[in-house]
N, C-alpha and C positions, 0 to 999 in steps of 0.2 A: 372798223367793219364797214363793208361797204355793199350798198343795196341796188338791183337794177330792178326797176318799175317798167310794166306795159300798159298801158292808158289804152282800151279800144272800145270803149261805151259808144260811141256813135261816129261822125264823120274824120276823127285824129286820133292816127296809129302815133302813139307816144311813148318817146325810150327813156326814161331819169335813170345817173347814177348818181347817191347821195351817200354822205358819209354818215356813221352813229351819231358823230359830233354837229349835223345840222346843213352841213356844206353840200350845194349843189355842184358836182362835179359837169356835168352833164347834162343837157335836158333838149334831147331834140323831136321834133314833132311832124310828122307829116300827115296832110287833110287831104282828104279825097270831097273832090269837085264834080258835083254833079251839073249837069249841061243845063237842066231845070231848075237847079237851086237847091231844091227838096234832097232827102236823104233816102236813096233806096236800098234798105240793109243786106242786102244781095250782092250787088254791086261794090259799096262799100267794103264791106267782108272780101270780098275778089282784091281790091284796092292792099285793105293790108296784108295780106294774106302774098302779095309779090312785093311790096317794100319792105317787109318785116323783115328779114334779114340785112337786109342796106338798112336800116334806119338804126339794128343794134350793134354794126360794126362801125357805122359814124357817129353813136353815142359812145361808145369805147374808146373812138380814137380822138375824139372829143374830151373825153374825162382823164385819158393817156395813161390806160388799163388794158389787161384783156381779159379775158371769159374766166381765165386761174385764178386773177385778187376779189373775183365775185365773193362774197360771202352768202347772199340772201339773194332769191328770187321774187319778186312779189306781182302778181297782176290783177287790174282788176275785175271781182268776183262779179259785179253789177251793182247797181242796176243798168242797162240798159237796152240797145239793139240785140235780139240772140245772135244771128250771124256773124255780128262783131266782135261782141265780149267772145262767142265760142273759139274765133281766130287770133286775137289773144292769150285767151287760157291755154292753147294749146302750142303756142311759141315759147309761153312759160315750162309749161311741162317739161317741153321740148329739151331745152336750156335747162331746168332741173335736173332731167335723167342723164342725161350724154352727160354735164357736170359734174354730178353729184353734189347738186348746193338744194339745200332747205328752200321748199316754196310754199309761199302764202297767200291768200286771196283776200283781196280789200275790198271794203265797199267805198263806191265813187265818190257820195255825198259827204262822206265823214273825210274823205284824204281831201277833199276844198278846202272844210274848215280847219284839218292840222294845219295843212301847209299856211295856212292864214298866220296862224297862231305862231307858225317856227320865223316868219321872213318881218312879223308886226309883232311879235314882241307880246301878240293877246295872249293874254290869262286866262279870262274866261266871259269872252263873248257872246250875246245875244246876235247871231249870223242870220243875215238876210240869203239864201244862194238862190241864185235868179241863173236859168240857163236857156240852151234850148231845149233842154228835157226835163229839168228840175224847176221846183221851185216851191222852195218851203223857209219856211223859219227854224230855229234851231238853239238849243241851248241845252247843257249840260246840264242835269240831275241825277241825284241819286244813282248813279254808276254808269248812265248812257245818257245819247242824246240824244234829245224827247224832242217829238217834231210839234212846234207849238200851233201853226198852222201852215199849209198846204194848199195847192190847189188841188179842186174838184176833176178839171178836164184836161185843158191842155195847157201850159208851161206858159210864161209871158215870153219868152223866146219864140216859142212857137206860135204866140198868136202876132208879134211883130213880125214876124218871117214869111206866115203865111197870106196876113194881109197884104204885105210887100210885092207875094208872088201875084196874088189875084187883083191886083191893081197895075201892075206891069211896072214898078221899080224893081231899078235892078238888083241883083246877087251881089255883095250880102244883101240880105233885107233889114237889117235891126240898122247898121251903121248907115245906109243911104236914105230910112226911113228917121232915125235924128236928125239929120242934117236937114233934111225936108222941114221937120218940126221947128228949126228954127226961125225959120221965115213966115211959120205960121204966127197968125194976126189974132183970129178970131176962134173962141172956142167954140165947138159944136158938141152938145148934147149926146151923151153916149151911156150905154146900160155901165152899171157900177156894181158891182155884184162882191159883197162881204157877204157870206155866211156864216155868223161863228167868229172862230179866229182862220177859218178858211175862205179862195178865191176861189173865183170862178172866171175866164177868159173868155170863150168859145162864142159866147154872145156877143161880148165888148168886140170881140176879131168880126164874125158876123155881120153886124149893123155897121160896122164904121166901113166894111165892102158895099153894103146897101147904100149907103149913103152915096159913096163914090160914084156911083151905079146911075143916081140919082142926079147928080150934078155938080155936088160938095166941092168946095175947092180941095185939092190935094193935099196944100202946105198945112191947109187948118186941120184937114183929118188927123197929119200926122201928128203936130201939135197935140190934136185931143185925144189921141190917141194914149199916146204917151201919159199926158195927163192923170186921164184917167185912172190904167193900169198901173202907175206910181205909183198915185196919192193911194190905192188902196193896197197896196206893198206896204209904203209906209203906214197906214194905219195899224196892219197885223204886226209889222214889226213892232211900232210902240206902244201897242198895249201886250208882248211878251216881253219890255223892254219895264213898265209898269209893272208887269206881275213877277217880274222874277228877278225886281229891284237889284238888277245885275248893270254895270258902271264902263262897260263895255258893248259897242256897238260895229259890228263887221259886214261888211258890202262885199261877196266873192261871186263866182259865176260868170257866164263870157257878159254878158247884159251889164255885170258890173262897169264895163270900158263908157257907157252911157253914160255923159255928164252930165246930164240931167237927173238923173236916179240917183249920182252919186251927190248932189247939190242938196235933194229933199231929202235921203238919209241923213246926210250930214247936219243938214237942219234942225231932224229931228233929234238925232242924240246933242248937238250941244241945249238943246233946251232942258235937255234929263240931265243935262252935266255929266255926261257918258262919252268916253272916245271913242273916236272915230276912228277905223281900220281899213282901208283897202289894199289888200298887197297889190303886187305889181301885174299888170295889165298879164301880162305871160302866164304868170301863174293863177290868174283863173280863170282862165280858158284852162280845158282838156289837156294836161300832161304828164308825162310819166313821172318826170319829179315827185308829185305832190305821193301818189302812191308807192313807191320807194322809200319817201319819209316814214308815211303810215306802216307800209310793213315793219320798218324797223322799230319804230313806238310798241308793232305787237311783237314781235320778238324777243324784245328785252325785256318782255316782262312775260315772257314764254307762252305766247302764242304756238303753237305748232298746226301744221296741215299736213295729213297723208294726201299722197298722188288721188286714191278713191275721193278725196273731202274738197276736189278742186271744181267742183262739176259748177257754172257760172249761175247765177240766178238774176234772171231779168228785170223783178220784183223785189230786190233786196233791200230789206227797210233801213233806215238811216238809224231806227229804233231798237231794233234787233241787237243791235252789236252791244257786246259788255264793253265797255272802256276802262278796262285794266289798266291803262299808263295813266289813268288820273286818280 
């Protein structure tokens, strides 16, 4: 059986085809480049909305199929940009009706940690997903997966990205902003914000621009920048890693490519005597792959969507979903 995935939550129009048995056939991905760095979901939306049909005739001929061995359509439902996801869901349709192949709508958050679980071998992980939109903890209970903590504002992606832009390094912001950190020397004092088992960014982004502003050296902001926003990642991760004496620990999200982040996760689960997981740098970034997987986990165990049940949702919790295939 064979599944094609559309990935368009934010700046990566994404085609996967994968097979029931696990195998990525396919997986191609194309990102829209803003001039400013930032993502204007307008713009964006315009972006897939004219390579979406080149992107799923070079995943076909990529996977060495055509639109007849489709079995399954699957896009994702959300969360994310509306103008996105809406251009998306609507190349799904598309390809559903003219087909006639079964479509299904996944949420974004949940196809990171399958695709985790299919390429590592996890069983059943305690997931960090760190993005530029996301960022939560995550572990499987009692029939879904229950967001153990969350941030309050905005995404640790997005507050590396947007300090990045208002300090004038360049696009990307997260990878030119590590590499600055490494050369940082001395740390500098920054707001640290746990509430709960949740984070808070907005501030820590905030003052570590005030500082700059101020005179701060650069190398060290990003240095404590980092720092900071880690250590209190890892902190939420290890006390969901504590409470749900679970023996498995998983790093996904594009921020996962950060070796710094993935060095203090790692830390932490060998001290819990927990493995360590990060799939491969590709597959956590934004791709159609990972959502192709997930339809097909709903599927086989008879998911079904009418055309009316496809409508995307911006807001779609990671907690909502039944997880039937487990």
């Amino acid at each position: 059986m064979l599944c094609l995935g559309i990935e368009s939550t934010a700046h990566t129009f994404g085609v996967g085809i994968v097979t029931d048995r696990g195998k990525i056939l396919a997986n191609i991905g194309n990102v829209h480049k803003s001039a400013k760095g930032g993502i204007h979901p307008r713009e964006a939306a315009r972006h897939h909305g004219v390579i979406a049909k080149e992107t799923v005739l070079c995943a076909l001929a990529k996977a060495g199929v055509t639109m007849n061995d489709i079995d399954l359509i699957a896009f994702s439902m959300g969360p994310g940009l509306g103008p996105t996801l809406r251009t998306g869901a609507t190349a799904a349709r598309a390809l559903s009706v003219f087909y006639q192949v079964p479509i299904l709508g996944v949420n974004h958050c949940i196809s990171h940690v399958e695709i985790g679980r299919l390429t590592e071998g996890a069983k059943d992980p305690v997931t960090l997903y760190v993005s530029g939109g996301n960022t939560q903890v995550i572990a499987f209970d009692a029939g879904r997966y229950r967001v153990f903590g969350e941030t309050l504002d905005i995404s640790v992606g997005n507050c590396l990205d947007v300090f990045a832009r208002e300090v004038g390094i360049p696009h990307p912001g997260g990878p030119n902003v590590e590499q600055l950190a490494r050369e940082g020397k001395h740390y500098i004092p920054l707001p640290y914000v746990v509430k709960g088992m949740d984070l808070s960014f907005s501030g820590l982004m905030t003052e570590a621009v005030r500082k700059h502003r101020t005179g701060s050296d650069l190398r060290d902001l990003c240095f404590s920048l980092q720092e900071t926003a880690f250590a209190a990642l890892v902190e939420v991760t290890e006390r969901a890693v504590a409470h749900t004496e679970k023996r498995e620990v998983m790093l996904t999200g594009g921020v996962a490519a950060n070796k710094r982040l993935r060095e203090m996760v790692g830390l932490m689960a060998k001290e819990h005597q927990a493995k360590f997981h990060v799939p491969p740098i590709e597959l956590c970034k934004d791709q159609g792959a990972m959502i192709a997987w997930t339809g097909l986990l709903m599927y086989k165990r008879g998911v079904r969507h009418k055309l009316d049940q496809t409508q995307v949702r911006q807001r779609y919790r990671t907690d909502e979903v039944d997880i039937v295939w487990r």
